[in-house]
N, C-alpha and C positions, 0 to 999 in steps of 0.2 A: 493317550493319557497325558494328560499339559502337566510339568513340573516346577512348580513354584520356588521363586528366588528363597534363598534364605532369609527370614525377615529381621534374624539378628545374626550379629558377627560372631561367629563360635569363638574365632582365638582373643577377641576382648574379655569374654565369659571366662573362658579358661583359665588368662591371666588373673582378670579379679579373682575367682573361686580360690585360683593355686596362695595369692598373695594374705588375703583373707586368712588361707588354711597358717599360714606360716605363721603367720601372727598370732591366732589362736594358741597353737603350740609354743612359743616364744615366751608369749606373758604366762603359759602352764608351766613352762618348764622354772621360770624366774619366782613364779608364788610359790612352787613347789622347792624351791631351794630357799627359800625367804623362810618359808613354814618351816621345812628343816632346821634351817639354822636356828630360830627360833626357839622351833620343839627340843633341839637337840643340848643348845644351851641350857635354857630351863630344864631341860633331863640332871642335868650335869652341875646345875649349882641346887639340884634340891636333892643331889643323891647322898644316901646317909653312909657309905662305906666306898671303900677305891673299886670296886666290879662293878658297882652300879654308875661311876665316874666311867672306867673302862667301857661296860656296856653300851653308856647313851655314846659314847666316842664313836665305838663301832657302828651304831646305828646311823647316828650322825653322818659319817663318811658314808656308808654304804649308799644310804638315801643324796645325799647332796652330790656327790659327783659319781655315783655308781662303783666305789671301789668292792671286786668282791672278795678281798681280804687285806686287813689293816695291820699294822705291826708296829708297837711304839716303845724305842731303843733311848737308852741314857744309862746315868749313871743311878745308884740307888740315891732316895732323897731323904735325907731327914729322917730315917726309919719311917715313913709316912706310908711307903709301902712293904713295910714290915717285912724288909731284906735285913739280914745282917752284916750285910759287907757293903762294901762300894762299888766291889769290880762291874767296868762295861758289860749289859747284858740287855738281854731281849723282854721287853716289862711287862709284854702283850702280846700275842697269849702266850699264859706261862706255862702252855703244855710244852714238859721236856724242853727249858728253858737250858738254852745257850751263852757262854760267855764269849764276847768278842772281843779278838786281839783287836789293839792298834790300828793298824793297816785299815781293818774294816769302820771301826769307831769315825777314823777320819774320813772314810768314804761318806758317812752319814752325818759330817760336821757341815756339811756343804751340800747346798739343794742341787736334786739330783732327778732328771729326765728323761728317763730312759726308752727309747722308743719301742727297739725290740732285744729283748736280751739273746736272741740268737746271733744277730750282727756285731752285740757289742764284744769287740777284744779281751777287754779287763775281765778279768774272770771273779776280780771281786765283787761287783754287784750279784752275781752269781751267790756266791759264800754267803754275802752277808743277806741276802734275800732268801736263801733256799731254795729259789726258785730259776728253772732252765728255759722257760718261754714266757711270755707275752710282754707287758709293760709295766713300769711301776715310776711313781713320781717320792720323793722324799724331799722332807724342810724340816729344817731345824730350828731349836728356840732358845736363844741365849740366856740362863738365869742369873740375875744376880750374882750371884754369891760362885760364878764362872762353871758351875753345871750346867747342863744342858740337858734338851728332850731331843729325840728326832721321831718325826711319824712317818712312817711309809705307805702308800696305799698302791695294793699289786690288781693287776686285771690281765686276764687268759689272751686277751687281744692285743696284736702290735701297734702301737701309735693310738692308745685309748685316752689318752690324756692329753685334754690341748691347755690351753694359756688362763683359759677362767679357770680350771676345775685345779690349776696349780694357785691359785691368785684363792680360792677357796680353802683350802687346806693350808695355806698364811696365814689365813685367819682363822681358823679353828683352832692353830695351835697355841697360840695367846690364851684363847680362851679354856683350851685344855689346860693349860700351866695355872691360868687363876684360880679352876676348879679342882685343881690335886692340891694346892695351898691352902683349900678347905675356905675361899671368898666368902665373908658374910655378904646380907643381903644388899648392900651398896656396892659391893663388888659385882655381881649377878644383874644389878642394874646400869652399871656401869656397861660391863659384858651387854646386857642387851640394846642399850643405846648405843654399845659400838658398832653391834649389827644392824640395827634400824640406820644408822647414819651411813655405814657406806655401802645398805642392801642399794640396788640400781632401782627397784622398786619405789614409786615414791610411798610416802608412809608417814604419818602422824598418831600422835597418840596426844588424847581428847579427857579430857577429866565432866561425867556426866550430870555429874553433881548441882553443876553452875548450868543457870542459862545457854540453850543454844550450844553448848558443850564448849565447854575453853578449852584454846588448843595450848596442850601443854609445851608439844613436841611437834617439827618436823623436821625433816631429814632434806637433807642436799637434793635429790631425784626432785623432791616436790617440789621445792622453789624452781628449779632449772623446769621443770614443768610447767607453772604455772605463771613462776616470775613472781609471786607475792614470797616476802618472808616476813617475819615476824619483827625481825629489827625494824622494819620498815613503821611500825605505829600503826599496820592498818589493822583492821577488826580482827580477836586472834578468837573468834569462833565461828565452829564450824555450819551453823546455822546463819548463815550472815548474806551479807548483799549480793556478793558476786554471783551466788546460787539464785537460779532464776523460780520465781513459784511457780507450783504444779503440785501436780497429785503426788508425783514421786518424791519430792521435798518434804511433804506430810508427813508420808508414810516414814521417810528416816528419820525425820524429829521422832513420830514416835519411838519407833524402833533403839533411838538415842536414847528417850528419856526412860525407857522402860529395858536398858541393859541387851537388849535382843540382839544375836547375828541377823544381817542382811546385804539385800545388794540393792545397789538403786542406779539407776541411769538418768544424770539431771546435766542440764545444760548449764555449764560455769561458764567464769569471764576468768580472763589469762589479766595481766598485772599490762600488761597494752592495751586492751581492751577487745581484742579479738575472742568470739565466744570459742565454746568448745564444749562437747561429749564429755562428761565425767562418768566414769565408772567405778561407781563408791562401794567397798565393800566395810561392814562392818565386825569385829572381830570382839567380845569383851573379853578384858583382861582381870581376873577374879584374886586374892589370895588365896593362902593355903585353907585359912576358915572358909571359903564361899564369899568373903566380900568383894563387890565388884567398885576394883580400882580405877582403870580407865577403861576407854572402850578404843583397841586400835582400828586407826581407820589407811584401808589404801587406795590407792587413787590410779586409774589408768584412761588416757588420753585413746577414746573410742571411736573420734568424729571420723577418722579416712574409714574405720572398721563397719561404721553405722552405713557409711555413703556406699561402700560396700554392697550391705546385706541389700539397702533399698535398693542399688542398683541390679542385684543377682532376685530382687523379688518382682522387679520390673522386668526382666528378662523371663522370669519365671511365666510373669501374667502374658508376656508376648510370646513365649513357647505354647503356654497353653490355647491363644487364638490362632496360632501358628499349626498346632497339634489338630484343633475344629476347621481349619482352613481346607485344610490337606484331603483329597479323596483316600486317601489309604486308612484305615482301620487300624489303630495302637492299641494296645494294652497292655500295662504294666506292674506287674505283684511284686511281692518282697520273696524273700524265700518261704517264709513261711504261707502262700499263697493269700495275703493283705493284699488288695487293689489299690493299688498306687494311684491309676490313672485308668480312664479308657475314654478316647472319645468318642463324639458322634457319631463316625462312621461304622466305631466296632461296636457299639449298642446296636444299631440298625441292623450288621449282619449278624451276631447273636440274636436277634429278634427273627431274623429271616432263617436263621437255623435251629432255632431250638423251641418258637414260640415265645409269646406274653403269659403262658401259665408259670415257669419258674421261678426264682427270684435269681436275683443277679450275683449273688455268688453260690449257688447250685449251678447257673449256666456256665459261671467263668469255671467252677473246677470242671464242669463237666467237658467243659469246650479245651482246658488245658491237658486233660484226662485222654480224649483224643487225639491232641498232637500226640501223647507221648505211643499213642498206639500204631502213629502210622499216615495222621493227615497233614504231619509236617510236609510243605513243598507239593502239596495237593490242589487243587484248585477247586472253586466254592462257584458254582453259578446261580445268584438270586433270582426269582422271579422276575424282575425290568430286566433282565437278560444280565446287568454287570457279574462280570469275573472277578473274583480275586484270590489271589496266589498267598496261600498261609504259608508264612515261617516264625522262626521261635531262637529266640539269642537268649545266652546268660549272660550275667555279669559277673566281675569277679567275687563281690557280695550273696554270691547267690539268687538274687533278681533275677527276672526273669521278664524280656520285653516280646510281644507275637505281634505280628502285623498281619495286614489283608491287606497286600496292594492291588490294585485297582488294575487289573490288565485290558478290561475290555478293548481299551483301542491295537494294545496289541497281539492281542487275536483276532480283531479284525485286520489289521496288517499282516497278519501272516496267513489270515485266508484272501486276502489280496496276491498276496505272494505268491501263494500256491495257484491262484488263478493263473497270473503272470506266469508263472512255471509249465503251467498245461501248455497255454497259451503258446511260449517259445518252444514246447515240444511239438507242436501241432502245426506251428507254423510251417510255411513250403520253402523258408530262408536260411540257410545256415548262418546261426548264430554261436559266435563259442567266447567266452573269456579266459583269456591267456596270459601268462605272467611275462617280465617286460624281456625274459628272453625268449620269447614267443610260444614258452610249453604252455600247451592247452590245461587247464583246468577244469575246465564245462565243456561240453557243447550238445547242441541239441541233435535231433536224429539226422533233420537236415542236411546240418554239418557235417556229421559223419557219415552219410552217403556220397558227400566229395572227396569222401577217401575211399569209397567203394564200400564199406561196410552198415549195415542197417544199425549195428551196437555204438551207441557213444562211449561207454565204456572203454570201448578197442581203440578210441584216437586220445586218449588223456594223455597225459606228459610228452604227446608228440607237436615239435614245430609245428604251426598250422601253418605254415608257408608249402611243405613240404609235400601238400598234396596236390598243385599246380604244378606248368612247366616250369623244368627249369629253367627254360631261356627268359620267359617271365621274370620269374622269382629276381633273376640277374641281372635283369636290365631295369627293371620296375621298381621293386624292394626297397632298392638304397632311397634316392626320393622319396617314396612313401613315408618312411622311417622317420627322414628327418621334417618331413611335413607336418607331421603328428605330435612332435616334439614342438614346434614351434607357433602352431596353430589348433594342436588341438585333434585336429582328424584330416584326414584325407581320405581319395576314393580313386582306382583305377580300375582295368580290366586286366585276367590275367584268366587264361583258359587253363583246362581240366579236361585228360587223359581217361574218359570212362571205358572201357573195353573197346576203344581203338577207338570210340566218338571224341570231337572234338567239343567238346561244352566252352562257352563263355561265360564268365562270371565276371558281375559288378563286386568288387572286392570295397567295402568300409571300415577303416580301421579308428577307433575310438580312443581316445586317450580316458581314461574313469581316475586315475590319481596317479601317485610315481611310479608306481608295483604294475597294476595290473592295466590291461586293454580291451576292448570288447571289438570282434572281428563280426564282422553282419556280411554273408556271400549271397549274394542274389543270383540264379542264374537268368540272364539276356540272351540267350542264342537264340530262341524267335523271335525279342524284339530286334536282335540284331538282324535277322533275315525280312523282316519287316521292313526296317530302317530300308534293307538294301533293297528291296522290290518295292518302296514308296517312291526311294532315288531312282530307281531304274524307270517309274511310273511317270514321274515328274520329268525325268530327259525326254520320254516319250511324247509325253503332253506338250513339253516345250519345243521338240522338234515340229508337231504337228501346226502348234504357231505358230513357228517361225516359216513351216513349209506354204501353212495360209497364207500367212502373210504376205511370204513372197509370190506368189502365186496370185492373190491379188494384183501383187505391182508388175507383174510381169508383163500385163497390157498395157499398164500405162509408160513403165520404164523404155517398154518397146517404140511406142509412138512417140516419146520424145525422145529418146534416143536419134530415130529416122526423124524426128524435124533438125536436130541437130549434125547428122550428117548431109543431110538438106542445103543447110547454111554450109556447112564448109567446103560440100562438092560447089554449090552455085556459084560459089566466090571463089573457089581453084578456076573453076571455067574462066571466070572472069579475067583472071589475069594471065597475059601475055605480053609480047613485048610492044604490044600494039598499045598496053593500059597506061593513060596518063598516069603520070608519078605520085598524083596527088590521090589519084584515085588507087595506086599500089597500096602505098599506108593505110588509107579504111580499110580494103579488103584483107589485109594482111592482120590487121586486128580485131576483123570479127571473126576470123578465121580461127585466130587466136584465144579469144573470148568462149566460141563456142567450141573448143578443141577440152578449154580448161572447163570447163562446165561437163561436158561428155565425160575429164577422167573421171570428175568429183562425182559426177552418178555413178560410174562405175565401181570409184574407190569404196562410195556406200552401199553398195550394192553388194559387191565381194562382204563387208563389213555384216552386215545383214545375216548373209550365209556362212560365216567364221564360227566356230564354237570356242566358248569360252572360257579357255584353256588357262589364260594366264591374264592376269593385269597390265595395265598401263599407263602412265601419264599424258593427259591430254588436257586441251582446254577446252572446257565445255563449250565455249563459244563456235569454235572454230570446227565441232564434231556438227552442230545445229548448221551452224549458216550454211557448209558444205551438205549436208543431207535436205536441203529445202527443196532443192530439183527433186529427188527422188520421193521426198514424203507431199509433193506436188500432185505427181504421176500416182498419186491413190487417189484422188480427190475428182470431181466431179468437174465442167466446165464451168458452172454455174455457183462454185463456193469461193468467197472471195478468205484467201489465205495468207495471213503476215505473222512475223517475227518480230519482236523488238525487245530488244537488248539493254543491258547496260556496257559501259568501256571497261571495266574491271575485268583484271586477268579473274579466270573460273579455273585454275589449273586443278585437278584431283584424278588420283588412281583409281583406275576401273574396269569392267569391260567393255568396251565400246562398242561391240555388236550387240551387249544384251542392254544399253542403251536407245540404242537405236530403234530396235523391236520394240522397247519401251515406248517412243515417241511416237514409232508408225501405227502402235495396237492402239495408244490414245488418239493419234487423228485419226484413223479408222472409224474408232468408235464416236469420235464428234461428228462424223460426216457420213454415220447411218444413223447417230442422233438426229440428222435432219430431214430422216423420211424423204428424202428424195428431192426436195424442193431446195430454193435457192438460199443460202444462208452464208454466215461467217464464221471460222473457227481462226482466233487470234492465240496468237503464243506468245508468251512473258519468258523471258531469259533473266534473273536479277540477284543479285548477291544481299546476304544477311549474313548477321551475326546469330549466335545461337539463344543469344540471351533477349532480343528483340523476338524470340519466335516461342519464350517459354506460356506465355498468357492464351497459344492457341492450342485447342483442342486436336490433334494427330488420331487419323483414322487407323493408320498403322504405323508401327516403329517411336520411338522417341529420339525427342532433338535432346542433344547434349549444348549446355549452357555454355562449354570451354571453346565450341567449334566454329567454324566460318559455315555456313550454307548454301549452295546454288540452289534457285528455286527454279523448276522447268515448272511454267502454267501450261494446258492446252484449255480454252473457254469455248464453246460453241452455242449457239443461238437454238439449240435443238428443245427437245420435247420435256428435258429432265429425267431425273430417279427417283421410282417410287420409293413412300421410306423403307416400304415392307423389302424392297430390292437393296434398297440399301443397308440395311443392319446383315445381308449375308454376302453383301455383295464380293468383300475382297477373305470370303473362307469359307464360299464354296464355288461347287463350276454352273456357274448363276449366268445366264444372257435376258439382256433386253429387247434380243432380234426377231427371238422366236426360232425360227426355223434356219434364217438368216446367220445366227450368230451361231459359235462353238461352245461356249460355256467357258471358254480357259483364260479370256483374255487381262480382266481385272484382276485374278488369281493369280496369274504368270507375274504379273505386273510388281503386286506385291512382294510375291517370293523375289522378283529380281533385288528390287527396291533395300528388303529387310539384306539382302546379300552382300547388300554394299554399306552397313548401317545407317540407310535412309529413312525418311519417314515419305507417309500420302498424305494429303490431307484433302476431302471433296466437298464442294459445295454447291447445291443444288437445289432446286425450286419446280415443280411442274410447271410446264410452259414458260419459264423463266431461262432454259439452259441450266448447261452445267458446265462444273471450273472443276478440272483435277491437278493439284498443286502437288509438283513432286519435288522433296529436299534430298540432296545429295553431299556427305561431308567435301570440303573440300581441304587441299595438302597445301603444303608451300613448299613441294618440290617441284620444280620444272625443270623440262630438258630444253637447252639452247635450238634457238631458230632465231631467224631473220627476220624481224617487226615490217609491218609492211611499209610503217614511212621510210624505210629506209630505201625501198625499192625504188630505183630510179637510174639514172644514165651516171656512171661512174668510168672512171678509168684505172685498166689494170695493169699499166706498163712497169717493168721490171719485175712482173710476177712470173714465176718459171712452176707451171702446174702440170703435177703428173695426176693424168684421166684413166681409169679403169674400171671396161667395160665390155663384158664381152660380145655384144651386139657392136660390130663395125659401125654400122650408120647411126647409131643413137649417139656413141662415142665423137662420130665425126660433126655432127650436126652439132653439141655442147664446142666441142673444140674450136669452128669455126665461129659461133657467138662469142664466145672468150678472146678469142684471137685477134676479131674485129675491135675488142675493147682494150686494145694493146698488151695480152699478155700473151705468153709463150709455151705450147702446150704443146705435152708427149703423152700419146695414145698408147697404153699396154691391152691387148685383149684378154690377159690372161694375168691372173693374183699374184703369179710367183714372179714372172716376168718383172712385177711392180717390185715387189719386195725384194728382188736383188737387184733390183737399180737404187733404190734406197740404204740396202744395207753397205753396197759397193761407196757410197760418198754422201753420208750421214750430213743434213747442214745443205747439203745441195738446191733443196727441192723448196719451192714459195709453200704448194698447196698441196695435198692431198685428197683428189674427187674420186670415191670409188661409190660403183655398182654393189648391192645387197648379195643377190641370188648368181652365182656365179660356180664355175668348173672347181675342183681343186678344193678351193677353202673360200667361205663368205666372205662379205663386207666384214663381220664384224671381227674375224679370226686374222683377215688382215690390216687390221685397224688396228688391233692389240701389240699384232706382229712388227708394225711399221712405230707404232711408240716405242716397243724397245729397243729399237734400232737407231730413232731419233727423234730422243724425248720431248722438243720442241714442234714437233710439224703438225701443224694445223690437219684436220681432215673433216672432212662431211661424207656422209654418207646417204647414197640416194637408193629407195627403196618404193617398190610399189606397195608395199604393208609399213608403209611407214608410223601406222598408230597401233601395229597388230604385233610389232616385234617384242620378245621380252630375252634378246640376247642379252648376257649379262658382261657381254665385252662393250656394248656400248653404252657406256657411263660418261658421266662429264669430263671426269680424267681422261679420257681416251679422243671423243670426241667433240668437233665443236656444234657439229647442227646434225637433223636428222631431214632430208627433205625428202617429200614425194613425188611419186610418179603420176604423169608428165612432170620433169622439174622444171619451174620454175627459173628460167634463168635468170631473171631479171636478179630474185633473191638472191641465189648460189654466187653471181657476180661481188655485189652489196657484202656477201659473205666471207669473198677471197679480198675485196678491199678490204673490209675490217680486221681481220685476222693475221694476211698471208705474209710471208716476211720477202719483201724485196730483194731481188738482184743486189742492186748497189748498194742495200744496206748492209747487205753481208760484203759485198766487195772492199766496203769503204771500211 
């Protein structure tokens, strides 16, 4: 059900309606004491004996300021009121008339305002009042001749008398005094042009006789009203200019000319010229015969009052489009059951309840005759299916307002609800909502099956935490908690205790508002056993390629292996002492050439067969160039096979044997891409940015725009990918070989690929070849080594290097190359032996060369050892897994290079020049 804005402002209405009401009552309450004093005078100068003087007094007061009982004290006058004495006494009423001493007399010489006579101390007003509660006002009237009057007016309420109703009784009692002195009629006029002049009322009095009515009289209020007086010279009738014509101008001339009461509401002009709402009432003023003397007229300023009613009728006219707007059914009676109101919607549904045969108030009683029986808060369904919900208000008038609001939509939300309600009970997910100190409130059956019980009932007001482990709850919880709070929801696992099974659950915790949470427990313990027999699936498939793989290269690796110990047995032969000198140095450096070419197959080869245990920094460059022998030895005699590179470092963490397998499964597959025959498969090595690679379409993984990228191509001149081969190719176990192929190899590829957040990307043509583009993130961390320009003949004199290694001959052979280069070298075979010759004379030592795999403690235990012994010494460490270690002693702090086996002297040299600290420099 849609709910419409309010189309008017209720607290503007209310203030107008309330201001409006005041004012109504304000000018009632002012004619009404204007009439009084009037009526009460004229009582009082036409009465023919002192009771009837007395009387209109009483009525007078009673009527103008509400007193409900008057009392009027002095001395006797003149025998006027046909006392025979003088003495102070009480004049009115002379039931069981009292004499007042003194004491009192002067309480009553002096105007007297008493709020409540229970507070007051003096107990004289008490005395001279008679009276023990409420309020009472007294004024006195000084006569001539040094008598006096006093009136007093009593009322049952404290504090009933404010500043007019005392300021009204001033002036009554003037008038009282004129009319006990028995005023002829000029006094009586006098009197009532006292009252017309400082009624607050404006007020004029009109002689009808003359044209237009001559204004005989106004009164101060008028002119401060209007701003015209009569001094002024302007027109003094009241038929005159500043009255605008109309119908209602008419109507009071005649009414003027023909003596009539009336009212008229006509638009005047003020003495500035600003118009203004007149509200004229007409009054005739007759004598005692019937003749009519003047006609009084009063005047009251109605334009805010007019602007008013138009604005509360304009409001009225938009309540009522407001009331037709609305889907809900109104109707509104008076008490007496008069129809106020009903709109369109409740004619419609009285039409849909009761018929077009009755009349419309036989339905409305019949229909309100019903509420009262019991269909109050009942609901009403029409034929188009809407609902609506009767109820019935009073007012404090008695009125009576019923409505039919329009529920349909929310009954259809609450059979929404109720679906959604089956629905979370039916579900196989424990759902519960819980208040924020995590007592349950709801939860579904689900849920309470994680507590062992089929009743939801039985888990309400418990923790829902409380039905997991508790090493869970403990370790988990707090995180969660504050996750939830800062984002909203979170999600972990936390197992479940079912009669000794172990259950996993996906725990989701919801934030819904400040109070409450909604917990969603899924259980995972098959997908979790899934997950682990996919992984156990996937190591299997990957061992299987990686056992293919090698197993392929095992013939080739073989045969060059054997051409390479070929070369270096024929060229040992060769030299003796018989070999010219010229001819020692080539043979000694191809000797050497193909010694460093045999580790580097072997070192990829070991690489190959590693698992992928842990990461490591390398440089891509340098994993390619060295695996080229070995991803050679797959390849056929007849395929010609290059590398090319760019000179940028490619440094990035990884594993380099499932690299490797990466490279050897794509030239594999380029060089059974080529069906047997003679072909090229080319390889791209090159560096990108992430943002130069966003415009290309990634067959798997995506590039990140922040990163740097290696991009390893292999290209081959082969037969191509079908597309049909290709839309499954890298997610399923898909081969091009047929019989030849495994199925696993573009799939491994991938999985390595996304493992290292890389992406593929393939490009392929039938009979055109194919290009497999592998992006790999790269780091900007690197571990120190020896650049190869730097390799070359140096000299190491004053370097004092301690060598450790427990291989005698390997130790000796580095030592005598060192030595030859002028430095000074002490062979330890054993770790400890090293580290208490260091820890014995800290500062001693140029360099530190030690061996990896060692007796006792490694390279890198004592690399760490030897730093804190002597926090300046240089050390490298030489290992044959030198890209496979992820010891975490060897860090940059600790050491300066990592080199491989066979090492490199030329570098490790290169490496103690630049690092080592000289003899003399420390001597000097």
């Amino acid at each position: 059900m849609s709910v419409q804005p309010d189309p008017f402002p209720q607290g503007d209405l209310q203030s107008k309606l309330a201001a409006l009401d005041r004012r109504r009552r304000q000018d009632a309450r002012e004619l009404k004491i204007s009439r009084a004093l009037l009526d009460g005078i004229q009582a009082m100068c036409d009465a023919a004996d002192r009771d009837m003087v007395f009387a209109a007094l009483d009525a007078l007061l009673k009527s103008a300021i509400g007193a409900k009982e008057i009392a009027v004290v002095g001395n006797s006058i003149e025998g006027f009121l046909d006392l025979p004495h003088r003495a102070p006494r009480v004049l009115f009423p002379q039931t069981s008339p009292a004499e007042l001493d003194a004491q009192q007399l002067d309480w009553y010489a002096s105007p007297r305002d008493v709020k409540d006579l229970r507070q007051c101390r003096d107990p004289t007003p008490r005395r001279a009042s008679g009276k023990e509660t409420g309020s009472l006002i007294t004024t006195p009237h000084l006569r001539q001749d040094g008598q006096f009057l006093a009136l007093m007016c009593w009322h049952p309420s404290a504090g009933f008398f404010d500043a007019g109703k005392i300021a009204i009784l001033e002036r009554v009692i003037t008038h009282f005094s004129h009319a006990l002195r028995g005023l002829q009629a000029d006094d009586c006029q006098m009197l009532l042009a006292s009252v017309l002049e400082q009624a607050e009322v404006p007020v004029m009095l009109v002689d009808p006789d003359h044209g237009g009515g001559e204004i005989v009289f106004a009164n101060h209020a008028f002119e401060e009203m209007t701003g015209h007086r009569l001094s002024d010279g302007s027109e003094p009738h009241l038929i005159a200019a500043p009255l605008r014509p109309g119908i209602d101008r008419d109507e009071m001339e005649q009414a003027l000319n023909a003596g009539q009461q009336g009212r008229f509401r006509i638009w005047n002009t003020r003495g500035d010229g600003k118009p203004f709402l007149d509200d004229i009432s007409l009054t005739p003023i007759r004598s005692s015969s019937g003749t009519l003397r003047y006609m009084m007229v009063t005047h009251s300023d109605v334009t805010e009052q007019s602007q008013t009613q138009q604005t509360v009728k304009r409001l009225e006219k938009r309540i009522e489009y407001a009331m037709e707007a609305v889907t809900s059914a109104i109707l509104a009676t008076e008490a007496d059951g008069t129809i106020l109101y009903a709109n369109k919607a409740m004619q419609g549904l009285l039409r849909e309840m009761y018929g077009p045969g009755l009349r419309q108030r036989q339905i409305i009683s019949t229909f309100c005759k019903s509420i009262d029986d019991g269909l109050e808060n009942q609901e009403v369904t029409c034929k188009d299916g809407t609902v609506f919900l009767i109820r019935s208000f009073y007012s404090n008038e008695g009125g009576r307002v019923i409505t039919g609001t329009d529920v349909t939509e929310i009954k259809r939300a609450e059979r929404k609800l109720k679906q959604r309600a089956a629905a979370m009970d039916s579900t196989t997910e424990g759902i519960a909502i819980v208040e924020l100190d995590a007592r349950i409130t709801y939860a579904n059956p689900a849920f309470a099956r994680i507590f062992g019980t089929p009743e939801p009932t039985a888990v309400l007001n418990k923790n829902w935490s409380s039905a997991f482990l508790p090493e869970d709850v403990e370790e988990l919880l707090p995180d969660l908690q504050s996750k939830v709070e800062t984002e909203g929801s979170a999600q972990i696992e936390m197992r479940v205790n079912l009669d000794g099974d172990i259950l996993s659950y996906e725990v989701c915790v919801t934030r819904i508002d400040d109070q409450m949470r909604i917990v969603v427990a899924r259980d995972i313990t098959r997908r979790i056993e899934y997950e682990n027999a996919r992984r156990s699936f996937e190591k299997k498939l990957h061992d299987f390629e990686k056992n293919e793989s090698i197993g392929r290269l095992a013939a080739g690796v073989a045969h060059d292996f054997n051409n390479l110990l070929a070369v270096i047995n024929g060229h040992s032969a060769l030299l003796n002492e018989r070999t010219p000198p010229e001819k020692v140095q080539l043979y000694s450096a191809r000797i050497n050439e193909a010694s460093s070419r045999a580790a580097k197959m072997i070192n990829r080869f070991l690489d190959l067969g590693m698992s992928a245990d842990s990461q490591n920094m390398i440089d891509l460059r340098n994993l390619m160039t060295e695996s080229q022998d070995l991803l050679q030895s797959a390849l056929s005699a007849d395929t010609t096979f290059t590398l090319e590179m760019g000179e940028e470092e490619m440094e990035m963490l990884c594993y380099p044997s499932d690299l490797l397998r990466v490279a050897l499964n794509l030239v594999q597959n380029a060089q059974d891409a080529l069906g047997g025959k003679p072909g090229q498969i080319c390889q791209y090595l090159t560096r990108h940015t992430g943002a130069d690679l966003m415009d290309m379409r990634m067959d798997v993984g995506p590039i990140d725009p922040d990163l740097s990228y290696a991009c390893y191509a292999v290209h081959d001149s082969g037969s191509g990918v079908p597309p049909e081969v290709r839309k499954r190719l890298f997610r399923e176990h898909c081969s091009t070989k047929g019989q030849r192929g495994s199925g696993i190899g573009m799939m491994a590829i991938a999985e390595i690929i996304r493992s290292h957040d890389g992406a593929i990307r393939l490009l392929s043509d039938i009979d055109q070849g194919t290009r497999v583009e592998i992006y790999l993130p790269l780091s900007d961390y690197s571990v120190a080594r020896a650049s190869e320009e730097d390799i070359g003949t140096v000299r190491l004199d004053g370097q004092l290097v301690l060598l450790v290694d427990d291989d005698a001959q390997v130790a000796e052979s580095i030592a005598a190359f060192l030595e030859r280069l002028g430095a000074e070298v002490s062979i330890c075979l054993h770790p400890d032996e090293a580290l208490a010759a260091i820890e014995e004379d800290p500062g001693m030592w140029s360099f530190l060369v030690s061996d990896y795999n060692m007796p006792g403690q490694n390279g890198g235990q004592l690399a760490r050892a030897a730093k804190t012994a002597d926090g300046d010494l240089p050390i490298v460490i030489v290992t044959a897994l030198a890209r496979k270690l992820s010891d975490p002693n060897l860090t940059e702090d600790v050491i300066n290079a990592l080199l491989g086996k066979p090492v490199d002297l030329n570098a490790l040299a290169h490496l103690i020049a630049q690092h080592g600290r000289s003899l003399f420099a420390n001597n000097g």
